[in-house]
N, C-alpha and C positions, 0 to 999 in steps of 0.2 A: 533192623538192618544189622549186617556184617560187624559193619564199624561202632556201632552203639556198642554193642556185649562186649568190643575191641575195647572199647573207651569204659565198659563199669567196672571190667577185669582190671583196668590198668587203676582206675581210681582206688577201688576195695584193695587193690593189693595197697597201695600205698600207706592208705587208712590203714589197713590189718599190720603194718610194721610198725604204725606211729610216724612214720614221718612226714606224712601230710602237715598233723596237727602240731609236732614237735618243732617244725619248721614256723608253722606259724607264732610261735609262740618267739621267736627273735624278731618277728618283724617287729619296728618302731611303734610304738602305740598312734603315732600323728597316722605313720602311713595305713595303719588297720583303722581308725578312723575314715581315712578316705574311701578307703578299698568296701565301706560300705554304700557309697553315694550309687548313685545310676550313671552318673559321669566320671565313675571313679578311672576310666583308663588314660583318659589325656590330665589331670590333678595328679594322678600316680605319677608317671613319666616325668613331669615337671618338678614333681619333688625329688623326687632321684636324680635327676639330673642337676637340679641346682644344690643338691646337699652335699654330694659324692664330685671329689676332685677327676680329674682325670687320671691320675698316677694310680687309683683302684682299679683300671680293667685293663691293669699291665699283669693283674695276678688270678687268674681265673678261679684260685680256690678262696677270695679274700670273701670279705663278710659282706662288702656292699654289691658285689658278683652274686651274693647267694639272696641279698634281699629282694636285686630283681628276677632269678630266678623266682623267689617263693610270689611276688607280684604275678609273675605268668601263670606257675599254678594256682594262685588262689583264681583266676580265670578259667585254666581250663578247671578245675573244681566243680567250678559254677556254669561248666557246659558254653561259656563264652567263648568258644576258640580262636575267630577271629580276633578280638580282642586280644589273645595270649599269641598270635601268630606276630600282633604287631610290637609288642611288648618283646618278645625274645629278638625281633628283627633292630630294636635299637639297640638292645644291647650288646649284639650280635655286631655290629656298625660303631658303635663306641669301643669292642676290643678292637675291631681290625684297624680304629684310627690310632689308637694305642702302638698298634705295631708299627706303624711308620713313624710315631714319637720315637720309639725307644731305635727302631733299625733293626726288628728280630722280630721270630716265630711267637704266635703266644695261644697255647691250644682251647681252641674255639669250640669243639665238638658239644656242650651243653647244650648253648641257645638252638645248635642245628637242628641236634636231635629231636628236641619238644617241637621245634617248627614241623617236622619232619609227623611227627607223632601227631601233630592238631593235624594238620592234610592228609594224614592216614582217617583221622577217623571220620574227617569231612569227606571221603570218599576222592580224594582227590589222589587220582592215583601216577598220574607224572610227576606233580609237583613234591611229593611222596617219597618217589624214589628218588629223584635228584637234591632231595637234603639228605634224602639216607647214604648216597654215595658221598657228599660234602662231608657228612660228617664221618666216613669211614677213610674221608682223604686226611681230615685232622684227627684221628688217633693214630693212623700210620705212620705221620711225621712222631708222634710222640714215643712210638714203640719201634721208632725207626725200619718201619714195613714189617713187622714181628705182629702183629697182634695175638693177643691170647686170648683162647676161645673163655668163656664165663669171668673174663674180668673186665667188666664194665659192660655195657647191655649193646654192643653195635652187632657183634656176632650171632647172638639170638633175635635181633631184628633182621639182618640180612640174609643168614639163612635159613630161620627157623619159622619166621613169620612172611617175607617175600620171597622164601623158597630159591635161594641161590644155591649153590653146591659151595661145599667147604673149600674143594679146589680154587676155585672162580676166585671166593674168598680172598685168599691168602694170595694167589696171581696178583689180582687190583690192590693188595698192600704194598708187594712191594714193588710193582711199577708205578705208585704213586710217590711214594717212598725216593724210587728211584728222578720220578719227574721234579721234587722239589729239589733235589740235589743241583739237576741242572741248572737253576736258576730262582737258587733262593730268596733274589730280591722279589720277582712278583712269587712265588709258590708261596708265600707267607699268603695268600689266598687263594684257598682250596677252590674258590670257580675257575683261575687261570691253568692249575691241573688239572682235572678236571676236563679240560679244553683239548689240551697235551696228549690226554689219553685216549682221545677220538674212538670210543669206545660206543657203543649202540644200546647204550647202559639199560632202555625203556622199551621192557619187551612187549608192553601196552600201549595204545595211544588215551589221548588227554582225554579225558573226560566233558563234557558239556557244562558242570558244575564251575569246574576252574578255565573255561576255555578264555575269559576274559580277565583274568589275574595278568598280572607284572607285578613280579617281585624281581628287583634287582638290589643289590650291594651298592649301593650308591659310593663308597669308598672306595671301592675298587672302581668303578666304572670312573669316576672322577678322577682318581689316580690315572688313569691312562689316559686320558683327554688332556689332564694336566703334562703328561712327560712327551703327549701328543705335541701340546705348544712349545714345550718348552726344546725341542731338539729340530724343530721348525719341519723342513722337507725330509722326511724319514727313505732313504735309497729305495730300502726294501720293502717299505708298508708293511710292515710285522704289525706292528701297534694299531694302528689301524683297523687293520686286518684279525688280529684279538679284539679290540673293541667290539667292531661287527660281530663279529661269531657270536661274541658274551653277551652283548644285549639281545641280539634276536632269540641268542638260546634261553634268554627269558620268559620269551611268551609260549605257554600250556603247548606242544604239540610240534614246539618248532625244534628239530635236531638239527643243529649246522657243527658243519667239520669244518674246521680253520684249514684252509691249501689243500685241496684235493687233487691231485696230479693225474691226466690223462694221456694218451702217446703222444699230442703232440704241445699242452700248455696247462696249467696250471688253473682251477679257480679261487679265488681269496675264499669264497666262503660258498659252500655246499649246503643245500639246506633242505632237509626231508620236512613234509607238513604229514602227519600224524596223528590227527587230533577231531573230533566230533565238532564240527562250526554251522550254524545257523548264520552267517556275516558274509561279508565279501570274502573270506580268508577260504572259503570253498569253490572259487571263481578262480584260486592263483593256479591248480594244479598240485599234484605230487611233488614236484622239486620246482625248487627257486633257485636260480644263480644270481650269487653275489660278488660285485667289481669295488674296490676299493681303491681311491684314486686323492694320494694326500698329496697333490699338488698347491702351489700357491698363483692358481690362476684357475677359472672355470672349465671344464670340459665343453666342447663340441660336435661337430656333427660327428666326426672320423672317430671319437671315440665310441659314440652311440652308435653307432650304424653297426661297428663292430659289434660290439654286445649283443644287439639285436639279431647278428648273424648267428654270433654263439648262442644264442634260445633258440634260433630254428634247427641248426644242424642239431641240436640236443631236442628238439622237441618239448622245448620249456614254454609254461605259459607266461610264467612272470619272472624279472629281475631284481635284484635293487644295484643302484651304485650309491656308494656312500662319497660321494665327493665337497671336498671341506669348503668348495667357493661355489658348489651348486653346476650351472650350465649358462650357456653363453645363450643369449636370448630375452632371460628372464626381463618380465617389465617393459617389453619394446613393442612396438606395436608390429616393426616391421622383423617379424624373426623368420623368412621363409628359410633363410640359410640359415640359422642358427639350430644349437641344439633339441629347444624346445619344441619346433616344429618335427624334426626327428622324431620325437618321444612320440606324439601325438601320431604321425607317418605309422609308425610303428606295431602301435595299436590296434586303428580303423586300416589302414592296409594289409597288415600281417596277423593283427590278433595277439602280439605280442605285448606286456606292458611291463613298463619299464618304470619303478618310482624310483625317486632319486632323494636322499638324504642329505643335508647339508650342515655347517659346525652349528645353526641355532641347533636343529634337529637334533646333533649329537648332542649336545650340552642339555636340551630336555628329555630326553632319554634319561639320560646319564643321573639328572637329580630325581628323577623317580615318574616322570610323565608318563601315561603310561604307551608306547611304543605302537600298541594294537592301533589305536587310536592316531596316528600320526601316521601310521602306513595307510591305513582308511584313506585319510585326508587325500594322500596321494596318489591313490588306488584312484581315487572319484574324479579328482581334478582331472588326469587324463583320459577315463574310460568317456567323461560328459564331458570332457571339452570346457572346464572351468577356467575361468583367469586368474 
């Protein structure tokens, strides 16, 4: 394969400079002890975690930053890449908590990159690109939209190896650049830029290898679930409205644009499907519209019936509404007028299907559930008529 020679190139080179082995040679003798076990990745994790204070991954060049660096490569090393995908995704989630200790930027682009570089060579090629633009949104902030071409490796991966034009390049620096300025309390995460940029980043769809992956930032997802509760009824559903986007743009294939505006209303969340599925996820259609409804009361018929009208006049097969108290209905026996009979209407009358998320839903999302598997749930419940 492609990716193998992708992956001996990158290792031999590192080997041929030394600093594979040179690296190794700082790690702690306890932890190169472990790192020889068969269980050595959840034993590693734990020891770094409980050795290493918090106040170390406020500094991304410090020593105990570089030891779980040298933990992820001593995985991909050893051709484990999943193993080194999860390994860089904690530490990767220990700096972003780091930045809401301190109330500042703190550049992430390492752990991206290698995540970025394991799903390249696993052939995963959505997942691929969207760390490699993550991590081209954290060097921008650092070279504040300036990047320079041969200093540091994001250049030679964006245009040299997935063939982007130098222009394109240096555009998405400094409109990245430009998007954390707007709003540097969330842009200290490069997924809410990212978001901003509503850009059609993935000129491939997902692959069938990662069709079932959810990788989500559990810190950031939980950060806005949190500022979701804590400002209670939100006017505008922004937060909301980013949440949505940000999780579903987690799953392999799913592209959602946050507010897509049409002549005569707006949709929270736009969502192109992309991607190779053997699942129900080839049953929703080309595009999904998504309604976001952060009220502190349940939706009903009038709001459902509407939605369901917006799928026909668009020619949608599926919906989601993300509403934080669910649908009026639920658990009754007698729901002809309630929402939930709607949903079901909707379906066996129109064809249309409509899943509905609600704050459990978000909050397991949110801690890393994986997402595919919860819209399934909901996918099923109405197409069979489940209780």
């Amino acid at each position: 394969m492609v990716e193998n020679k992708w992956l001996d190139h990158k290792i031999i080179d590192l080997i041929r400079n030394g600093k594979l082995i040179e690296r190794f040679k700082h790690t702690p003798p306890e932890l190169n002890t472990i790192l020889l076990k068969r269980e050595a990745l959840p034993e590693s994790i734990k020891w770094m975690e409980s050795e290493f204070d918090k106040s170390v991954y406020k500094y991304s060049d410090c020593d105990g930053v570089m030891i779980w660096e040298n933990v992820g490569l001593h995985f991909v090393n050893n051709k484990r890449f999943f193993d080194a995908i999860i390994v860089f995704q904690r530490l990767y989630e220990h700096m972003c908590e780091a930045e809401l200790d301190i109330g500042d930027w703190i550049h992430k682009a390492m752990p991206l990159v290698w995540i970025r570089d394991c799903h390249k060579i696993l052939g995963h090629r959505w997942l691929s690109t969207r760390y490699l633009i993550l991590t081209l949104i954290e060097d921008s902030i650092r070279e504040q939209g300036k990047i320079t071409p041969g200093e540091g490796g994001i250049y030679h991966r964006f245009c040299m190896e997935d063939g982007y034009s130098d222009k394109y390049f240096r555009e998405l620096s400094e409109n990245a650049y430009d998007e954390y300025n707007l709003n540097k309390e969330l842009g200290i995460f490069p997924e809410y830029i990212l978001l901003q940029l509503k850009i059609d980043y993935l000129r491939s769809s997902a692959t069938i290898h990662e069709s079932d992956n959810y990788e989500v930032n559990k810190v950031f997802a939980e950060h806005l679930l949190k500022k979701i509760e804590e400002e209670g009824i939100d006017k505008t559903g922004r937060l909301l409205e980013t949440f949505a986007s940000y999780t579903l743009g987690c799953i392999p294939g799913f592209h959602v644009e946050e507010r897509k505006t049409t002549k005569e209303y707006h949709f929270d969340g736009f969502l192109r499907i992309k991607g190779e599925y053997s699942d129900f996820r080839s049953d929703l259609g080309f595009y999904i519209l998504v309604e976001c409804k952060d009220w502190n009361k349940r939706i009903g018929v009038e709001e459902i019936g509407y939605f369901a009208h917006k799928l026909s006049v668009h020619d949608c097969n599926s919906g989601i509404i993300f509403s934080k108290f669910g649908i009026t209905g639920e658990g009754s026996k007698k729901d002809d007028l309630y929402g939930v009979r709607t949903i079901s209407k909707s379906y066996h009358h129109l064809g249309k299907n409509i899943m509905i998320l609600k704050f459990d839903d978000f909050k397991n999302a949110a801690k890393g559930e994986n997402l595919i598997g919860i819209l399934r749930e909901k996918y099923e419940n109405v197409r069979f008529d489940l209780p």
